[in-house]
C-alpha positions in Angstrom: 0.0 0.0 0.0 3.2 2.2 0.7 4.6 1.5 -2.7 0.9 2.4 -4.7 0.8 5.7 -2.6 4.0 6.6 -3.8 2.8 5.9 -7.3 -0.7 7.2 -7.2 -0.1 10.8 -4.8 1.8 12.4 -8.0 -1.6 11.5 -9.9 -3.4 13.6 -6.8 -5.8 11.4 -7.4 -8.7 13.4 -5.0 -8.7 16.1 -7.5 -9.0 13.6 -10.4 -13.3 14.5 -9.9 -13.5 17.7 -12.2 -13.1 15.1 -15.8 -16.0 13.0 -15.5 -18.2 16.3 -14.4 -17.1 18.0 -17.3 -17.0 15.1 -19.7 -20.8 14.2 -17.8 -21.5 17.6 -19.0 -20.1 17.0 -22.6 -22.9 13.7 -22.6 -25.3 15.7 -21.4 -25.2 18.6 -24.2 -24.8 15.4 -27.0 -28.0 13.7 -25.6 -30.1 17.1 -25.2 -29.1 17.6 -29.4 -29.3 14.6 -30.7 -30.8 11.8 -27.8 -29.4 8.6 -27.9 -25.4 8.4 -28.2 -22.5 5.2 -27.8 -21.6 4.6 -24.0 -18.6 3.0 -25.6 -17.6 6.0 -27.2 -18.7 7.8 -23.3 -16.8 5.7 -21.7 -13.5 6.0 -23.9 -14.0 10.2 -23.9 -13.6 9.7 -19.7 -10.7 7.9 -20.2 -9.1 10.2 -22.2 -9.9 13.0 -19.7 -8.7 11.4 -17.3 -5.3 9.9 -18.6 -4.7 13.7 -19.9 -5.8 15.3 -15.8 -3.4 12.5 -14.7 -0.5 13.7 -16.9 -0.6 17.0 -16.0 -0.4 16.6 -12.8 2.5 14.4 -12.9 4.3 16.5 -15.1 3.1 19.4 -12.5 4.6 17.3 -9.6 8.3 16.4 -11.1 8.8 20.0 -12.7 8.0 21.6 -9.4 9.9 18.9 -8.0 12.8 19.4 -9.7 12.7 23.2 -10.0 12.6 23.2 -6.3 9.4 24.8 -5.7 8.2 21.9 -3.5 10.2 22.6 -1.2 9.5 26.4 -0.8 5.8 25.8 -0.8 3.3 25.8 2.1 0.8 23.0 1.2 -2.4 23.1 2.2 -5.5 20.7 1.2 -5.8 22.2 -2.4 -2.4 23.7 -3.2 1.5 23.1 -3.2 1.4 19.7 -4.9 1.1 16.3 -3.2 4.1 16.3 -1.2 5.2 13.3 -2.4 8.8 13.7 -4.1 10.2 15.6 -1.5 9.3 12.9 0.7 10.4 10.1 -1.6 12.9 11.9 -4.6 13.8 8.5 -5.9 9.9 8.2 -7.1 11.0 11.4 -9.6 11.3 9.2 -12.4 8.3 7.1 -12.2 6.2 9.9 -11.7 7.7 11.4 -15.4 7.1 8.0 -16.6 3.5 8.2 -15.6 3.0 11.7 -16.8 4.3 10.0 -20.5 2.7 6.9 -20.6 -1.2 8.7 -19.3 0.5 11.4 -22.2 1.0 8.8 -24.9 -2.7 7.6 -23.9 -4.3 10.8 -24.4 -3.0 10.9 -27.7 -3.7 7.7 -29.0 -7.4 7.9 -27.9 -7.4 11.5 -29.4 -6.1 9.5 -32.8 -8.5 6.9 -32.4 -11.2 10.0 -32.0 -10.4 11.7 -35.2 -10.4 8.4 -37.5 -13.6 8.4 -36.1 -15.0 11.5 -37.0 -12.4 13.6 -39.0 -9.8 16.0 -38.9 -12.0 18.6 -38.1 -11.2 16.8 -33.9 -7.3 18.0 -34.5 -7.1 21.4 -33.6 -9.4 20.4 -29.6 -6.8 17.4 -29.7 -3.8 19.3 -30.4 -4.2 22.0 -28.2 -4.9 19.3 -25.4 -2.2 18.0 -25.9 0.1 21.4 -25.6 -1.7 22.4 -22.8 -1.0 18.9 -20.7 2.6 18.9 -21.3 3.3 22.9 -21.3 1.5 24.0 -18.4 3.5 23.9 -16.1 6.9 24.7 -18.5 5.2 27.2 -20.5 1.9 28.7 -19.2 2.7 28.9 -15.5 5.1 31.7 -16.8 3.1 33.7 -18.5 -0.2 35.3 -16.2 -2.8 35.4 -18.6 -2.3 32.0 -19.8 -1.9 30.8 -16.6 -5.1 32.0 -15.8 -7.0 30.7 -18.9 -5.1 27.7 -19.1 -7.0 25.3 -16.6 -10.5 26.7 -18.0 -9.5 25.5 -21.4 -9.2 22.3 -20.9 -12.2 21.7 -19.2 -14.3 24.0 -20.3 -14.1 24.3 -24.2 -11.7 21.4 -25.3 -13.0 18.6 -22.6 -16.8 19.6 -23.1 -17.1 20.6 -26.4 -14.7 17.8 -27.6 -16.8 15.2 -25.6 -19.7 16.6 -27.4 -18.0 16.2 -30.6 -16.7 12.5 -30.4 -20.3 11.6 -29.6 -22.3 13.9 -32.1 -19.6 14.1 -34.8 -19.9 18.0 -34.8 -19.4 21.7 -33.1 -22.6 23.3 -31.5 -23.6 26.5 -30.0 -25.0 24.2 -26.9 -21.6 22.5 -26.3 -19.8 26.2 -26.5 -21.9 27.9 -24.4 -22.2 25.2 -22.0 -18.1 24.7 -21.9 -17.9 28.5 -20.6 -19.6 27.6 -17.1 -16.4 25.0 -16.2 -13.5 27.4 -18.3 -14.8 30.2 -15.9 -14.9 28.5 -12.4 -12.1 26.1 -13.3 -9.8 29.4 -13.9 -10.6 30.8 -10.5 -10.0 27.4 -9.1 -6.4 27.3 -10.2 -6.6 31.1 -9.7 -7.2 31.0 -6.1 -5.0 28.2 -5.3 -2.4 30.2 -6.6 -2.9 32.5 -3.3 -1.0 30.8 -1.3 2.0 29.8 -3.1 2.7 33.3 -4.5 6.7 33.9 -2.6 7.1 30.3 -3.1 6.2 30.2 -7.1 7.9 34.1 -7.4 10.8 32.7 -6.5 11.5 29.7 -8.9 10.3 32.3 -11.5 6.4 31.8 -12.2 4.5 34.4 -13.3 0.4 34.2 -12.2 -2.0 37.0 -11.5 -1.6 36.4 -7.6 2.3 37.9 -8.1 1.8 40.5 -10.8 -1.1 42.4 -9.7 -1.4 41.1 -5.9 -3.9 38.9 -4.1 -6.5 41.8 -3.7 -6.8 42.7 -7.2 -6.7 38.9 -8.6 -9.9 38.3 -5.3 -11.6 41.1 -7.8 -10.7 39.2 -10.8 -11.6 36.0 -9.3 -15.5 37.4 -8.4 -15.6 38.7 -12.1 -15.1 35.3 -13.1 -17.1 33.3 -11.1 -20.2 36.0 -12.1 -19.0 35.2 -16.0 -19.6 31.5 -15.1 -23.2 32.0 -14.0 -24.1 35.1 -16.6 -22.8 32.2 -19.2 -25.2 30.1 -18.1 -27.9 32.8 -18.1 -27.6 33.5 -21.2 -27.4 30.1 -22.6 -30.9 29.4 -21.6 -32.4 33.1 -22.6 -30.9 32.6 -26.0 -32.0 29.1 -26.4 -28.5 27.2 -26.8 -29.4 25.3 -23.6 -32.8 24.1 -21.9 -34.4 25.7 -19.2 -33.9 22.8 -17.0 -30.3 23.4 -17.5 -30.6 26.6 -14.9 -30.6 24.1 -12.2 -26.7 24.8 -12.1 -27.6 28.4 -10.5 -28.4 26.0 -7.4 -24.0 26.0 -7.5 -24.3 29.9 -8.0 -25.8 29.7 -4.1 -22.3 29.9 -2.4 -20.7 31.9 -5.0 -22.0 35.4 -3.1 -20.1 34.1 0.4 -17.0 32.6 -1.6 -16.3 35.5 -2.7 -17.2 37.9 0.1 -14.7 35.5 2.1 -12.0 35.9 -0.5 -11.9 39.1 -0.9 -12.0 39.9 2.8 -9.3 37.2 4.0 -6.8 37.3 0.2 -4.0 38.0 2.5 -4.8 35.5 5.5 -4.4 31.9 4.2 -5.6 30.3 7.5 -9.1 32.3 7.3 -9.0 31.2 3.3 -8.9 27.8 3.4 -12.6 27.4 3.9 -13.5 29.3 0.7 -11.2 27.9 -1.0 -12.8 24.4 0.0 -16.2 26.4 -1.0 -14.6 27.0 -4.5 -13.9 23.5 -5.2 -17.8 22.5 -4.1 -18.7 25.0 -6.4 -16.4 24.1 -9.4 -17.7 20.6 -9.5 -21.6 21.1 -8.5 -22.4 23.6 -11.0 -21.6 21.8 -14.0 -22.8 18.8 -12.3 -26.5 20.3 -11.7 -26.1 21.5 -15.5 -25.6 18.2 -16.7 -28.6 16.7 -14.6 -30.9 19.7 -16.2 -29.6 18.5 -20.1 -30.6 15.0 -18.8 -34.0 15.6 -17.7 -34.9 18.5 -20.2 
């Protein structure tokens, strides 16, 4: 059990939740247009999410690892990485090897996707794929990217791709529907950022939290999470998503305190914690309740 902890924790496999919400909510836009579509294409879309979630976040683990930034970080329950390469360094290796192989998974399924339905998959796939392996090298370097990053992959390329693979074609439903998780799954990466702003200054990141401070990027992270739900909104005025689909606002409930309690306590990591435990209820609720209103409507 030791051995598969050591193996699994650079997976941080409690945050491996958010693909099959957002791939559930890729279903549930495909069924809404089109009703009936293949579990075994379903099924093979999660893996993929997942294999790619998993290879970012070992990539994540050995490139902080090796930069140094683990051991300069603070971690709490939903930042500074998993701990465990500065606890066990000789598990460096296999956790690259894992971050490759779920890698070389991703793509294959992302080939075996666009035999399927045509080239028209390759640019979602391709920029998956960037985004997996240059996240942490590239985009953690670079604010805005930083910020938008996360969202991108699943919001737009994880929901609307899903949609895709099972309908064999873009929509307006998928789109507008991928906004809700791009939104909230930037602020989630946005505020975990908070806490690991000297650590991550110092081994040369550059995220919102460090170039405009924690008060302003609390502002942007309320701007964001009111996007998320004015997506949704506006979705269902406009007729790209079903009424039913509103049920998601039910999420929006805690977004008011979340962000009260961010913006009060940016600078105070202990009083923080709980809304940051708030944002992650929120981030995988939402598109949850959204996929449950596609299903019914």
């Amino acid at each position: 059990m030791a051995e598969l902890k050591k193996i699994t924790g650079p997976m941080r496999v409690p945050f491996l939740v958010l693909p099959p919400v957002c791939v559930l909510l890729g279903i549930g836009t495909a069924v809404w247009q089109v009703g009936r579509v293949s579990i075994a294409v379903a099924v093979l879309a999660f893996i993929g999410a997942l294999a790619a979630h998993i290879s970012v976040n070992a990539f994540n683990e050995y490139y902080d690892f090796k930069s140094g930034l683990d051991l300069k970080t603070e971690r709490t329950p939903f930042s500074g990485g998993s701990g465990t390469l500065p606890e066990n360094p000789e598990m460096a290796r296999t956790t690259l090897v894992t971050a490759w192989v779920t890698f070389a998974i991703t793509a294959l399924i992302g080939i075996f996707f666009i035999t399927l339905r045509g080239s028209a998959l390759l640019p979602l796939g391709a920029a998956g794929l960037i985004l997996v392996f240059g996240y942490t090298v590239w985009f953690t370097r670079r604010p805005l990217m930083c910020l938008i990053a996360p969202g991108l992959g699943f919001g737009p390329l994880m929901v609307m791709g899903t949609h895709f693979v099972l309908t064999g074609e873009y929509a307006w439903t998928a789109f507008i529907a991928s906004l809700v998780p791009f939104f909230l799954v930037s602020d989630l990466l946005l505020l975990n950022q908070f806490p690991d702003v000297e650590a991550d200054r110092s081994t040369g990141r550059m995220h919102f939290p460090i170039t405009i401070g924690r008060e302003k990027s609390s502002a942007l992270y309320g701007l964001f999470l009111l996007l998320a739900y004015l997506s949704l909104g506006v979705g269902v005025l406009c007729g790209w998503l079903p009424g039913k689909a509103l049920i998601g606002m039910l999420g929006g409930l805690m977004a008011v305190p979340a962000f009260i309690g961010v913006y009060r306590y940016h600078g105070d990591m202990e009083k923080l914690l709980p809304y940051m435990g708030m944002n992650v209820v929120i981030n995988i609720l939402t598109p949850l309740l959204m996929a449950a209103g596609l299903f019914i409507a």
